[in-house]
C-alpha positions as CSV (number, residue, x, y, z in Angstrom):
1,X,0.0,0.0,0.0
2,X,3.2,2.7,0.9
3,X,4.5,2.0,-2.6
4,X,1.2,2.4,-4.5
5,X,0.8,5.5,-2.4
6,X,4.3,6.8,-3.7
7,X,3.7,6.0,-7.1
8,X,0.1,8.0,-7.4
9,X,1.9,11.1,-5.9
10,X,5.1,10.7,-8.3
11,X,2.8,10.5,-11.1
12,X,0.6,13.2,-10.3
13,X,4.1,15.7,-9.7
14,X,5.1,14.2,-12.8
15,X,1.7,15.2,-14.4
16,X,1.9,19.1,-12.4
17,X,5.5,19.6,-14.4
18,X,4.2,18.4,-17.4
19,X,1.4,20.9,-17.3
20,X,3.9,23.5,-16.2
21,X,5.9,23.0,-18.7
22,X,3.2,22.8,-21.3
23,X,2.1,26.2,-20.4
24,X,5.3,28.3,-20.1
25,X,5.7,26.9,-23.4
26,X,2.3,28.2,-25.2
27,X,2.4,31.4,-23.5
28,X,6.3,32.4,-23.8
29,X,6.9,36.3,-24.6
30,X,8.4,34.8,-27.7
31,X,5.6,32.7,-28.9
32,X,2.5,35.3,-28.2
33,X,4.7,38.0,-29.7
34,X,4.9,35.7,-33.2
35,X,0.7,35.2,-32.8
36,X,0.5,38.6,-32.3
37,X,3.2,39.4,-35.2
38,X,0.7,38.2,-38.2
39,X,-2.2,40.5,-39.6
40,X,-4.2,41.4,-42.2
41,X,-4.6,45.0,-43.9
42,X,-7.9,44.0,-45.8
43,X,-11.0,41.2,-45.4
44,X,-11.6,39.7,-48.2
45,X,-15.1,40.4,-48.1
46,X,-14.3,44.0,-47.9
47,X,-11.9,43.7,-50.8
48,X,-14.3,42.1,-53.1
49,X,-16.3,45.7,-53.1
50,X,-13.2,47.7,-54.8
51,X,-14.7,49.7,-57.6
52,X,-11.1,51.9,-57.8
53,X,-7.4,51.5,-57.1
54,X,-4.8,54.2,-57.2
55,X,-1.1,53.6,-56.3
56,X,0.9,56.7,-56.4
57,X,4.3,56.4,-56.5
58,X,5.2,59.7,-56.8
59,X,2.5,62.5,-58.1
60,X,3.5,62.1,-61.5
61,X,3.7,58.5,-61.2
62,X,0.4,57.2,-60.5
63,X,-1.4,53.7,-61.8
64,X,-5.4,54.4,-61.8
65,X,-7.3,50.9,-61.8
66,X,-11.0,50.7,-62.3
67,X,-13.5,47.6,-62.2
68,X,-17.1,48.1,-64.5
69,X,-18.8,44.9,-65.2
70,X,-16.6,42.8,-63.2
71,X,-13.8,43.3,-65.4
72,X,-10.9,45.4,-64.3
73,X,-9.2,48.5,-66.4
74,X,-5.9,50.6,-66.7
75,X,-7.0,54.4,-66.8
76,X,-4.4,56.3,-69.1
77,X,-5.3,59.7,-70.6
78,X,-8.6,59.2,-70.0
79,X,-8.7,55.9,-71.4
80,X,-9.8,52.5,-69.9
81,X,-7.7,49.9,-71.3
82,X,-8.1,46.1,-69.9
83,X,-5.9,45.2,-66.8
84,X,-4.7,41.6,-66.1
85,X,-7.0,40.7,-63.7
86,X,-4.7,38.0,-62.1
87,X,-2.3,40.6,-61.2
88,X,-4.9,42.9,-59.5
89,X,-5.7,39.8,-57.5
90,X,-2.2,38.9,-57.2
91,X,-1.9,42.5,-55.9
92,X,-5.0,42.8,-53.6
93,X,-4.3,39.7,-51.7
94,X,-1.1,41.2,-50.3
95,X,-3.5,42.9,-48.3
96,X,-6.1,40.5,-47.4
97,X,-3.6,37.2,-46.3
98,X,-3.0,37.4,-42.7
99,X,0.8,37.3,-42.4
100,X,3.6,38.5,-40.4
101,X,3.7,42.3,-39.8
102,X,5.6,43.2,-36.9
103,X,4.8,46.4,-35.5
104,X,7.8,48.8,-35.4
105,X,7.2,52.3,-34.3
106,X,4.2,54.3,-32.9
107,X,5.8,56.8,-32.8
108,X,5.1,59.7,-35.5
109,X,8.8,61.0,-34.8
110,X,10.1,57.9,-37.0
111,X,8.0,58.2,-39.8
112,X,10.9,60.5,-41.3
113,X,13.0,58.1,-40.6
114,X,11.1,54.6,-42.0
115,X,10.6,57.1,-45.5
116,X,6.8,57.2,-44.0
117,X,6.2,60.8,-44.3
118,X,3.2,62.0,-46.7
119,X,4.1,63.3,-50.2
120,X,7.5,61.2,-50.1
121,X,5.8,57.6,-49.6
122,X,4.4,55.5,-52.3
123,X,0.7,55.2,-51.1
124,X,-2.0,52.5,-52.1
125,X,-5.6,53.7,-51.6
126,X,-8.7,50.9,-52.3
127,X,-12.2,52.4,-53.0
128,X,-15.4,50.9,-52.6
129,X,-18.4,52.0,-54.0
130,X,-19.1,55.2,-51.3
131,X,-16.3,54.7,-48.8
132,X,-11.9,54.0,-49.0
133,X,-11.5,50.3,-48.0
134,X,-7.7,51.2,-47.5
135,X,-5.1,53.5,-47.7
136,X,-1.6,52.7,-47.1
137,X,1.7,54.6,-47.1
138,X,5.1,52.7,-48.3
139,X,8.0,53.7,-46.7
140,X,12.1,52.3,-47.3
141,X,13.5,48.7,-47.2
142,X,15.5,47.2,-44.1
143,X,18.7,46.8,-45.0
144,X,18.4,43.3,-46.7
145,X,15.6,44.3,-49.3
146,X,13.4,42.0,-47.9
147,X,11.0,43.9,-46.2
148,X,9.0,47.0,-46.3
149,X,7.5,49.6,-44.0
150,X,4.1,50.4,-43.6
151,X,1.6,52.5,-42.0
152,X,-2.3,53.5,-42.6
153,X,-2.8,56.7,-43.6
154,X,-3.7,59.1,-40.8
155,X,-1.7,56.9,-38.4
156,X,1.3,56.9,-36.6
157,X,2.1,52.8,-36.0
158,X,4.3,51.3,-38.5
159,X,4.7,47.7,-39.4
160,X,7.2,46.2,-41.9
161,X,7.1,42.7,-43.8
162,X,7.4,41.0,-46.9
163,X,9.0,43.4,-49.8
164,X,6.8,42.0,-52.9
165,X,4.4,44.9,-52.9
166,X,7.2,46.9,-53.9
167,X,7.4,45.6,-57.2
168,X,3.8,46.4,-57.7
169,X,4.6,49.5,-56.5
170,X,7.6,50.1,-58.7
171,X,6.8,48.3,-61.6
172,X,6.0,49.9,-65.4
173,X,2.7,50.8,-65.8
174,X,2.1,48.7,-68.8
175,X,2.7,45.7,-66.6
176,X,-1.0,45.9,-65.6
177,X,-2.1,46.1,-68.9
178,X,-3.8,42.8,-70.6
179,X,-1.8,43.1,-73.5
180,X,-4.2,40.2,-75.6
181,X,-5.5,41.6,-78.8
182,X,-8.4,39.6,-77.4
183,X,-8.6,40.1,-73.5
184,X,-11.2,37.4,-72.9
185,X,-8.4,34.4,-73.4
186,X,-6.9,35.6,-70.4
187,X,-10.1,34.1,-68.1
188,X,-10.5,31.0,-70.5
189,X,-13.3,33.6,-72.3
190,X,-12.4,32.3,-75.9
191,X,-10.1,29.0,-76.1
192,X,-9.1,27.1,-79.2
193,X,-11.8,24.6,-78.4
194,X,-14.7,27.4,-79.2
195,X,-12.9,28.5,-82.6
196,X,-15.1,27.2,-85.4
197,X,-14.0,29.4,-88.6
198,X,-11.2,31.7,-88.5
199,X,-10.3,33.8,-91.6
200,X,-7.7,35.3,-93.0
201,X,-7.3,38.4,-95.3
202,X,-4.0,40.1,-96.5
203,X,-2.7,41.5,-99.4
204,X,-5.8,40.6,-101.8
205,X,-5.6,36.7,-100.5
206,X,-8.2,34.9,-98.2
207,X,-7.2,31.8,-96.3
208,X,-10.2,30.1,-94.1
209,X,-9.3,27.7,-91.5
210,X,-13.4,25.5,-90.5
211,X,-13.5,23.5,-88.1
212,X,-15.8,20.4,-89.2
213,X,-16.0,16.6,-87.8
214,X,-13.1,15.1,-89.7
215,X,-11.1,18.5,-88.5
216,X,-9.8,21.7,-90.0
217,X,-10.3,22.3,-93.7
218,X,-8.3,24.5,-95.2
219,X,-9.6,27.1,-98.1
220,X,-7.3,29.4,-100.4
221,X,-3.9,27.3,-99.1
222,X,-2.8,25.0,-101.6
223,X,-1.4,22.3,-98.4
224,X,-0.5,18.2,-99.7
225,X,-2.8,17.3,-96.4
226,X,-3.4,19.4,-93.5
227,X,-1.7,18.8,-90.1
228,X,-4.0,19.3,-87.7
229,X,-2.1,19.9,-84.9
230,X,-0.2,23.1,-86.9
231,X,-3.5,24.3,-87.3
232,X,-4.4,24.0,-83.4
233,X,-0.8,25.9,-83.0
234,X,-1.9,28.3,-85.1
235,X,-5.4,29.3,-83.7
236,X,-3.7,29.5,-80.2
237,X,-1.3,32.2,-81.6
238,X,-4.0,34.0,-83.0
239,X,-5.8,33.8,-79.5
240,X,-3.0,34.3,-77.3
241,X,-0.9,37.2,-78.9
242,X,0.1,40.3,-77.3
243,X,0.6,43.6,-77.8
244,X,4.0,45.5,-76.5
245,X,1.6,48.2,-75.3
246,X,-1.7,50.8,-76.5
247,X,-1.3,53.6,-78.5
248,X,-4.2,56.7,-78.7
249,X,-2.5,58.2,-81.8
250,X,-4.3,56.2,-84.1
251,X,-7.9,54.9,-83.8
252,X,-9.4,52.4,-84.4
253,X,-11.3,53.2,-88.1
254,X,-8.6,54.5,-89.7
255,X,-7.8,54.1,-93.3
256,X,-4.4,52.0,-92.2
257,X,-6.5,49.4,-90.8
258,X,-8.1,48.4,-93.9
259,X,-5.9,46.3,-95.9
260,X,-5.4,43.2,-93.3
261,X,-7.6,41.7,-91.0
262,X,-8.1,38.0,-88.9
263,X,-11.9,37.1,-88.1
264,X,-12.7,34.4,-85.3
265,X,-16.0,33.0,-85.7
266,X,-16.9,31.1,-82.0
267,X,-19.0,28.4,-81.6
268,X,-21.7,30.8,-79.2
269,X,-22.4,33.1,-81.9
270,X,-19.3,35.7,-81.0
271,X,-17.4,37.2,-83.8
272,X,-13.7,38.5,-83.2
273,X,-11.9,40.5,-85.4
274,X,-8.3,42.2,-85.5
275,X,-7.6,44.7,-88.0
276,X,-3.8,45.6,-88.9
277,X,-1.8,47.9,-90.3
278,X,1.0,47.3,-93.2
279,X,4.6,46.8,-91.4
280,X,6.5,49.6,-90.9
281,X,10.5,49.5,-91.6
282,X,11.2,47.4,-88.4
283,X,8.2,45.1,-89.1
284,X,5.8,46.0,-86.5
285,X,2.4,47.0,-86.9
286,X,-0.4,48.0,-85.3
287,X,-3.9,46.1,-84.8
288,X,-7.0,47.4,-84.0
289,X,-9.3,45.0,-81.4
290,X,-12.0,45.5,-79.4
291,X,-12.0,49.6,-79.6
292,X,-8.2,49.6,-78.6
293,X,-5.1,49.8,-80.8
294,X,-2.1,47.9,-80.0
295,X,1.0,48.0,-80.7
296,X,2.5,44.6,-82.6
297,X,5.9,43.5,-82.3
298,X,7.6,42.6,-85.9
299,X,7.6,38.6,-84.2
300,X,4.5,38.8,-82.8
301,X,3.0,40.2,-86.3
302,X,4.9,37.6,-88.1
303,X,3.3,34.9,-86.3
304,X,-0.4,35.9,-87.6
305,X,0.3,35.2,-91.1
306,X,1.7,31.9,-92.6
307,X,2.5,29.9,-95.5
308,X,0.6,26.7,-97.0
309,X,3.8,25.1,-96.1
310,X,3.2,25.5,-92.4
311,X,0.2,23.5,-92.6
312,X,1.4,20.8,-94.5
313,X,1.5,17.5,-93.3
314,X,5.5,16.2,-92.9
């Protein structure tokens, strides 16, 4: 009986320590101050209702985003040109993944300092509808480059974390641009699959790529048999090219459009067409799409327009 005694109150010390131990451990400085460490600028459910997004860099720097219809636009000299949309989500969920963001300073003497001082920091402002979501000034690195201070506009605590906003921040503004002389491939909108007819017209000649149950015929190429699979290639070029940027100094229905032209005919009904210019002396032209005008590498232009020979069965 003396030794069973001695055993229960061994084990039950043994047990206390344990329980000691297990606490100090879950509720060290160290640990709390990591929990504590992580937050988030934005909900998601508040980010979802951004209408507007302007990131200033410097006054004369300044990227305007705009969302109408669901779809999200560059604004440029008054101009709304399509945005990549994964890159304003890309961008946006900086700010609403809960993450480590050490507070710093709360102090509004160090905001000099941490490059935090209004009309010197890059700021980030998020609009809803009637009311700003957020508003964020960017201040210097730490010494590494890999992280960034931050503080909400209006107030003096400062965070700092992960630097990757900075190269949304310092990036070229035609990095937000959806460069696609047809912007709906970018969301799976138009895919090689819903391509049913596409023609071609330049310099006088007509090719015709339909899409039938044996495969693509071929009309106005002169190919001994058709490859399908170089005619897949091709449609996906024809869906997937970009521009190297917009232009405004040209529209649309000028007379330079006229000579060249691609038309998509989709399976729903939807007809695509891109207009282009002749080549210039590097090669490049310019196409017309959806009310914008692009500008078209000499390789990207090339790429639109082939041979019998590149359809031809080897």
């Amino acid at each position: 009986m003396p030794y069973k005694k001695k055993l229960i109150c061994l084990l039950s010390i043994i047990a206390a320590l344990s329980l000691v131990y297990a606490l100090t451990i879950i509720f060290a400085p160290e640990r709390t101050g990591s929990r504590s460490d992580h937050y988030v600028w934005l909900d998601s459910k508040l980010a979802a209702q951004a209408e507007r997004i302007v990131i200033a860099r410097t006054q004369e720097q300044t990227v305007e985003l705009v969302k109408k219809n669901g779809r999200w636009f560059v604004l440029r000299n008054g101009i709304e040109y399509p945005a990549r949309r994964a890159r304003v989500e890309d961008f946006t969920a900086v700010f609403t993944t809960r993450a480590a963001w050490p507070v710093r300073s709360s102090s509004a003497s160090s905001h000099a300092r941490l490059g935090l001082e209004e009309g010197t920091a890059s700021r980030v402002t998020i609009y809803g509808r009637n009311a700003v979501l957020l508003d964020l000034l960017f201040g210097n690195e730490d010494g590494y480059g890999r992280e960034v201070n931050v503080r909400r506009y209006g107030q003096n605590e400062v965070r700092s974390g992960d630097n990757i906003v900075t190269s949304y921040l310092t990036g070229l503004e035609n990095g937000w641009f959806n460069l696609r002389l047809i912007p709906e491939s970018e969301d799976g909108g138009v895919t090689l699959d819903g391509v049913q007819r596409i023609s071609v017209y330049s310099e006088g000649q007509t090719q015709i790529f339909s899409r039938g149950n044996g495969g693509w015929a071929l009309s106005g190429l002169s190919a001994a048999g058709t490859d399908q699979s170089a005619v897949d290639a091709y449609v996906r070029v024809i869906i997937n090219t970009e521009g190297d940027d917009f232009v405004d100094f040209v529209s649309g229905d000028d007379p330079v459009f006229s000579n060249s032209r691609i038309t998509l005919e989709l399976g729903n009904g939807v007809i695509k067409t891109i207009f282009l210019s002749d080549q210039d002396e590097n090669g490049n032209r310019l196409a017309a799409a959806d009310s914008h005008v692009y500008l078209l590498s000499s390789w990207a232009a090339q790429r639109l327009f082939r041979n019998a020979d590149s359809f031809e069965t080897r």
